[in-house]
N, C-alpha and C positions, 0 to 999 in steps of 0.2 A: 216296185223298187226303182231308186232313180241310179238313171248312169251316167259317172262321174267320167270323165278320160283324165288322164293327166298326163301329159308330156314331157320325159324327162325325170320318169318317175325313179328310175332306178338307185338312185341315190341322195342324201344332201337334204336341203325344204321340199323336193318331189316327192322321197320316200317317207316322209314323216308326213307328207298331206297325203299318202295314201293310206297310210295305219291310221291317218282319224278317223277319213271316213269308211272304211272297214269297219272300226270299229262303231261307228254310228248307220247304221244297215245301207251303207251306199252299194249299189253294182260297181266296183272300181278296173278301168280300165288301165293296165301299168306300161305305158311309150317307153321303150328306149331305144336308142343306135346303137351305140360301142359297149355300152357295161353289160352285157348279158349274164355274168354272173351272177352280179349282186343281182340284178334283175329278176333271175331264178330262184335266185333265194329270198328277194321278198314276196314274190309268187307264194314259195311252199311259205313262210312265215304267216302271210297274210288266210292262206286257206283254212287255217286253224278259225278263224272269227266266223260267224254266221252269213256272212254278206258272201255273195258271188266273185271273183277273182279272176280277170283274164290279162294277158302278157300281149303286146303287140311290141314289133319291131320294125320299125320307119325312122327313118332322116328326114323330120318334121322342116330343113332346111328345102328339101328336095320337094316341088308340088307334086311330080306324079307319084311318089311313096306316102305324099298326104292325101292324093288322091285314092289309091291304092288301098289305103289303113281305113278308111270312112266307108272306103263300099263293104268293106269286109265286117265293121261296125255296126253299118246299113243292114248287111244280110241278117246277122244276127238279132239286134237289137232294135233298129228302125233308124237308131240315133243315138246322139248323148242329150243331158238334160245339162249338162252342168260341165263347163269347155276350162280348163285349168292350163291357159298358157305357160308354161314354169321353163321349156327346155333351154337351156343357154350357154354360153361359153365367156371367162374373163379373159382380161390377158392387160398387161402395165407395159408400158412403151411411148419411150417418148414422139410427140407427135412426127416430130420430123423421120424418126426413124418407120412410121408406120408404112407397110407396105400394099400392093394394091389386094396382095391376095389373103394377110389383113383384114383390111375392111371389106372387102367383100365377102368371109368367112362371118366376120363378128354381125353384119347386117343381116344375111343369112339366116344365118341361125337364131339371133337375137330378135329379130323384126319381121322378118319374112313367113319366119314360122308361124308365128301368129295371127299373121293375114292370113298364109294361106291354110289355117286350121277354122280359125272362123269364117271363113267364106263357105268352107265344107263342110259346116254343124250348121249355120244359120238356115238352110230349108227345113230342116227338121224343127228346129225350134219355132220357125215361122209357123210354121204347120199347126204345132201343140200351142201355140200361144202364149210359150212360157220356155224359158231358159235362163242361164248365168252361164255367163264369159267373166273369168278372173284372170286377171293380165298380171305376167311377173312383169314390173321395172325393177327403177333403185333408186338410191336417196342421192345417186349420182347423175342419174336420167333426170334428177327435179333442179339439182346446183351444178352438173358437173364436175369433173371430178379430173384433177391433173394426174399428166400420165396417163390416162384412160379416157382418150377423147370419142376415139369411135365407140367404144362402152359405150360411155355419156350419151353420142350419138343415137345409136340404137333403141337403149332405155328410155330417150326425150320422145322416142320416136313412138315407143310402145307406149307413154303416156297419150299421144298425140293421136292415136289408134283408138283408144279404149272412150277417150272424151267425144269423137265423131261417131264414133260406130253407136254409142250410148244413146246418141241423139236422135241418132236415123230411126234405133229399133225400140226405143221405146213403148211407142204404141204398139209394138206387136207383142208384149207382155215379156219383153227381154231386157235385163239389165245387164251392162256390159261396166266391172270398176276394176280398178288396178291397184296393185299390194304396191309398193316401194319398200325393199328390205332394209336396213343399216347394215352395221358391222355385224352378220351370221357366223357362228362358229363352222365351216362345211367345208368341202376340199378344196372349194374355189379360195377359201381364206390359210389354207395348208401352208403357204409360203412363209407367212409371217411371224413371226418370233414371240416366245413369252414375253422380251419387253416389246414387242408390237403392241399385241393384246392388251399390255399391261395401259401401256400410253392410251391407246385408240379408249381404252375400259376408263379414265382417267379424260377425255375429253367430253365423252357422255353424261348429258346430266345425271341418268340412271345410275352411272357407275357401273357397268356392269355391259357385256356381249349379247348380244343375241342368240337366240338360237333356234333350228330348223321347227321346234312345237312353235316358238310364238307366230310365225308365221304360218305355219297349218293352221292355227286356230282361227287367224284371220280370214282364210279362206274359206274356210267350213263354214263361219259366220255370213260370209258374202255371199257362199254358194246356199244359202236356207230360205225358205219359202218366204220368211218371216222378211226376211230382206229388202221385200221386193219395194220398197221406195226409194232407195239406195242405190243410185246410177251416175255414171260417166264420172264416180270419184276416185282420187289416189291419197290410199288410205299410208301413209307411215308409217313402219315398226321400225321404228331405230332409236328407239330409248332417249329419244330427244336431240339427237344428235346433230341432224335437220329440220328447223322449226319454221 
C-alpha cells in the first residue's frame, strides 16, 4: 500500500484529496495545525474505507515540527511515496498596507513549507527510486493577483520550487508538478458574496466555480504510477479563467 501524506488536510482541497485516496487504497497521512476538529472527524470519517488512516499534527511552517513529523513517519512507515504540499494561508491587503509579520507568515507557510517537506521525504524516495511531489500553487502564483501580492509571491514561488526540484530529481525516478487552483468554493473563498461568485462564475469561460473534488482528482491523477512521464508541470484547474 502506498503512503500518501498530505499537509493541511483537515479541511477545504486537503480533505477532499484525502477521501479520494482513501477511497482509492492509499495509506493517507492527515497534517494539520489549528483544525483538530474537523481533523478528527475526518480521521473517524475516513476509517470507515478499507485503506489505513493516520492524523499527525505539525506547523509544516515550522522545520523542527517538519522535522519532528517525518521521523515519526520514518518510524513507522519508512516514508511517504507520494508528498501532497496543499497546507496554506490567504489573506487580501493592499500592498502598501502589508506588514512585515505578513509576509513573513504568508512565505512561511505558503513556501517554506514545501521546502522544508520535500527536503524531509526526498531521501526515502531517493532510496525507492520512485516518488510524486504535488505542489499546491494558484492561477495567481501564474498572473498574480492584486491585492494579493505576497500570495502571488509565495504561489510564483511554489511554482518556481516544483520546476527545479523536477529537474534535479528526475533521474532518480521522482516527479515533482504543481496544481494551480482557480476560483475554489472552500473557506479560504468564505468572504465573498453570492454576487462575488455570481460575477467571478460569469468571468469563467466554464461558467461555473470550482470545487475541492476537481482539484483532488488532479492530484490523485499526478500522484499515479501511470504518471510517471509527467514532471516539473503546473497543471490548471480554473475552468479557463487563466489561459
Amino acid at each position: 500500500m502506498r503512503t500518501v501524506l498530505i499537509t493541511g488536510a483537515s479541511r477545504g482541497i486537503g480533505a477532499q484529496t484525502a477521501r479520494l485516496f482513501a477511497q482509492n487504497d492509499y495509506r493517507v497521512i492527515i497534517n494539520y495545525n489549528q483544525s483538530e476538529k474537523a481533523a478528527k472527524e475526518l480521521f473517524n470519517e475516513l476509517k470507515a474505507t478499507k485503506s489505513e488512516i493516520y492524523i499527525i499534527k505539525a506547523d509544516v511552517s515550522k522545520t523542527n515540527e517538519v522535522t519532528s513529523m517525518f521521523a515519526d513517519i520514518t518510524h513507522q512507515f519508512g516514508g511517504v511515496d507520494i508528498l501532497v504540499n496543499n497546507a496554506g494561508i490567504a489573506q487580501t491587503k493592499l500592498f502598501t498596507d502589508i506588514t512585515d509579520e505578513d509576509w513573513d507568515s504568508m512565505i512561511a507557510t505558503n513556501l517554506s513549507s514545501a521546502f522544508y517537506c520535500c527536503r524531509a521525504a526526498l531521501p526515502y524516495m531517493i532510496k525507492n527510486h520512485c516518488g510524486r511531489i504535488i505542489n499546491l500553487s494558484s492561477m495567481w502564483g501564474q498572473v498574480g493577483g492584486s491585492c494579493e501580492v505576497h500570495y502571488s509571491a509565495a504561489k510564483a514561488g511554489i511554482i518556481g520550487l516544483t520546476k527545479a526540484l523536477a529537474m534535479e530529481e528526475g533521474l532518480s525516478g521522482i516527479t515533482v508538478n504543481c496544481v494551480a487552483p482557480g476560483v475554489i468554493k472552500t473557506d479560504m473563498t468564505s468572504n465573498l458574496s453570492k454576487n462575488d461568485f455570481k460575477a467571478l462564475s460569469e468571468e469563467t469561460p466554464t461558467g461555473t466555480i470550482g470545487t475541492p473534488e476537481d482539484i483532488a482528482r488532479t492530484i490523485l491523477f499526478l500522484a499515479d504510477e501511470k504518471s510517471s512521464f509527467i514532471t516539473g508541470q503546473v497543471i490548471g484547474v480554473n475552468g479557463g479563467f487563466v489561459v
